[in-house]
ZATI-974527 format. One record per residue (C-alpha): x, y, z. Coordinates in pm, whole numbers, plus 32768, in hexadecimal, padded with zeros to 4 digits. Example, Ala and Ser with C-alpha at 12.3 -4.5 7.8 and 13.67 -1.06 7.14 Angstrom:
BEGIN
84CE7E3E830C;85577F9682CA;
END
This chain:
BEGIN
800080008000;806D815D7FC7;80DB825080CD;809983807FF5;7F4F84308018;7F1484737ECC;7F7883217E4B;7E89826B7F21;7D7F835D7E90;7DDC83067D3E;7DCD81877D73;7C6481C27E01;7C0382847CEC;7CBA81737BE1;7C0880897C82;7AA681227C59;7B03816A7B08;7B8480267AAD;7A2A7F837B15;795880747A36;7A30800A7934;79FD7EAE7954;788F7EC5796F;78897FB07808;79657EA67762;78927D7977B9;77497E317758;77FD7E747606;78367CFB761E;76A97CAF7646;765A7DB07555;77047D327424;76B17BD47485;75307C05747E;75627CD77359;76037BCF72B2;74F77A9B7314;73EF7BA572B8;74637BAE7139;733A7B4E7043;72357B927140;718F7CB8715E;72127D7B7275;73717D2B71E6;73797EBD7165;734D7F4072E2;74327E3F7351;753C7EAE7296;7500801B728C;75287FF0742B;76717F467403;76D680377336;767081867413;770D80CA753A;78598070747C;784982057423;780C82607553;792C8175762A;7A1981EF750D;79C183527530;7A0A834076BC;7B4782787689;7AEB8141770D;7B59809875E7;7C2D813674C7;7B5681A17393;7C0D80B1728A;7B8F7F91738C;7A3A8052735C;7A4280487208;7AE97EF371B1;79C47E3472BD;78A07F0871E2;79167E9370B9;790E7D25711E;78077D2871B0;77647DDC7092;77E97CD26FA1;773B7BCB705C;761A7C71708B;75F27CA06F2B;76417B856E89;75287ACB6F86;74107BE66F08;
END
């Protein structure tokens, strides 16, 4: 443990931001997952426009980098499409 005051602030505050992290990433998990089962059916469209909002929006707030954003769209897209 640290004996600096400010340095056991920051690991309080890493930590707090390290668990909002992990819950965005594993709703972007769940997100393009259901997107991806919900190809060919109809609410396949909203599915994927979610995903896609949410990916914007993680990448946008740097919780993951915005070529990640835009390379896990795309596959997801791909799939997506070729099912509809």
């Amino acid at each position: 443990m640290a004996n600096i005051k400010s340095q056991k602030k920051r690991i309080k505050t890493s930590a707090k931001r390290a668990e909002r992290n992990k819950a965005v990433r594993s709703e972007l998990k769940t997100r393009v997952k259901s997107a991806t089962r919900a190809a060919g059916s109809d609410d396949a469209a909203a599915a994927a426009q979610l995903a896609q909002k949410r990916l914007d929006k993680a990448a946008a707030k740097r919780i993951i980098h915005k070529n990640q954003a835009a390379r896990r769209k795309s596959r997801m897209m791909k799939s997506v499409n070729a099912a509809g």
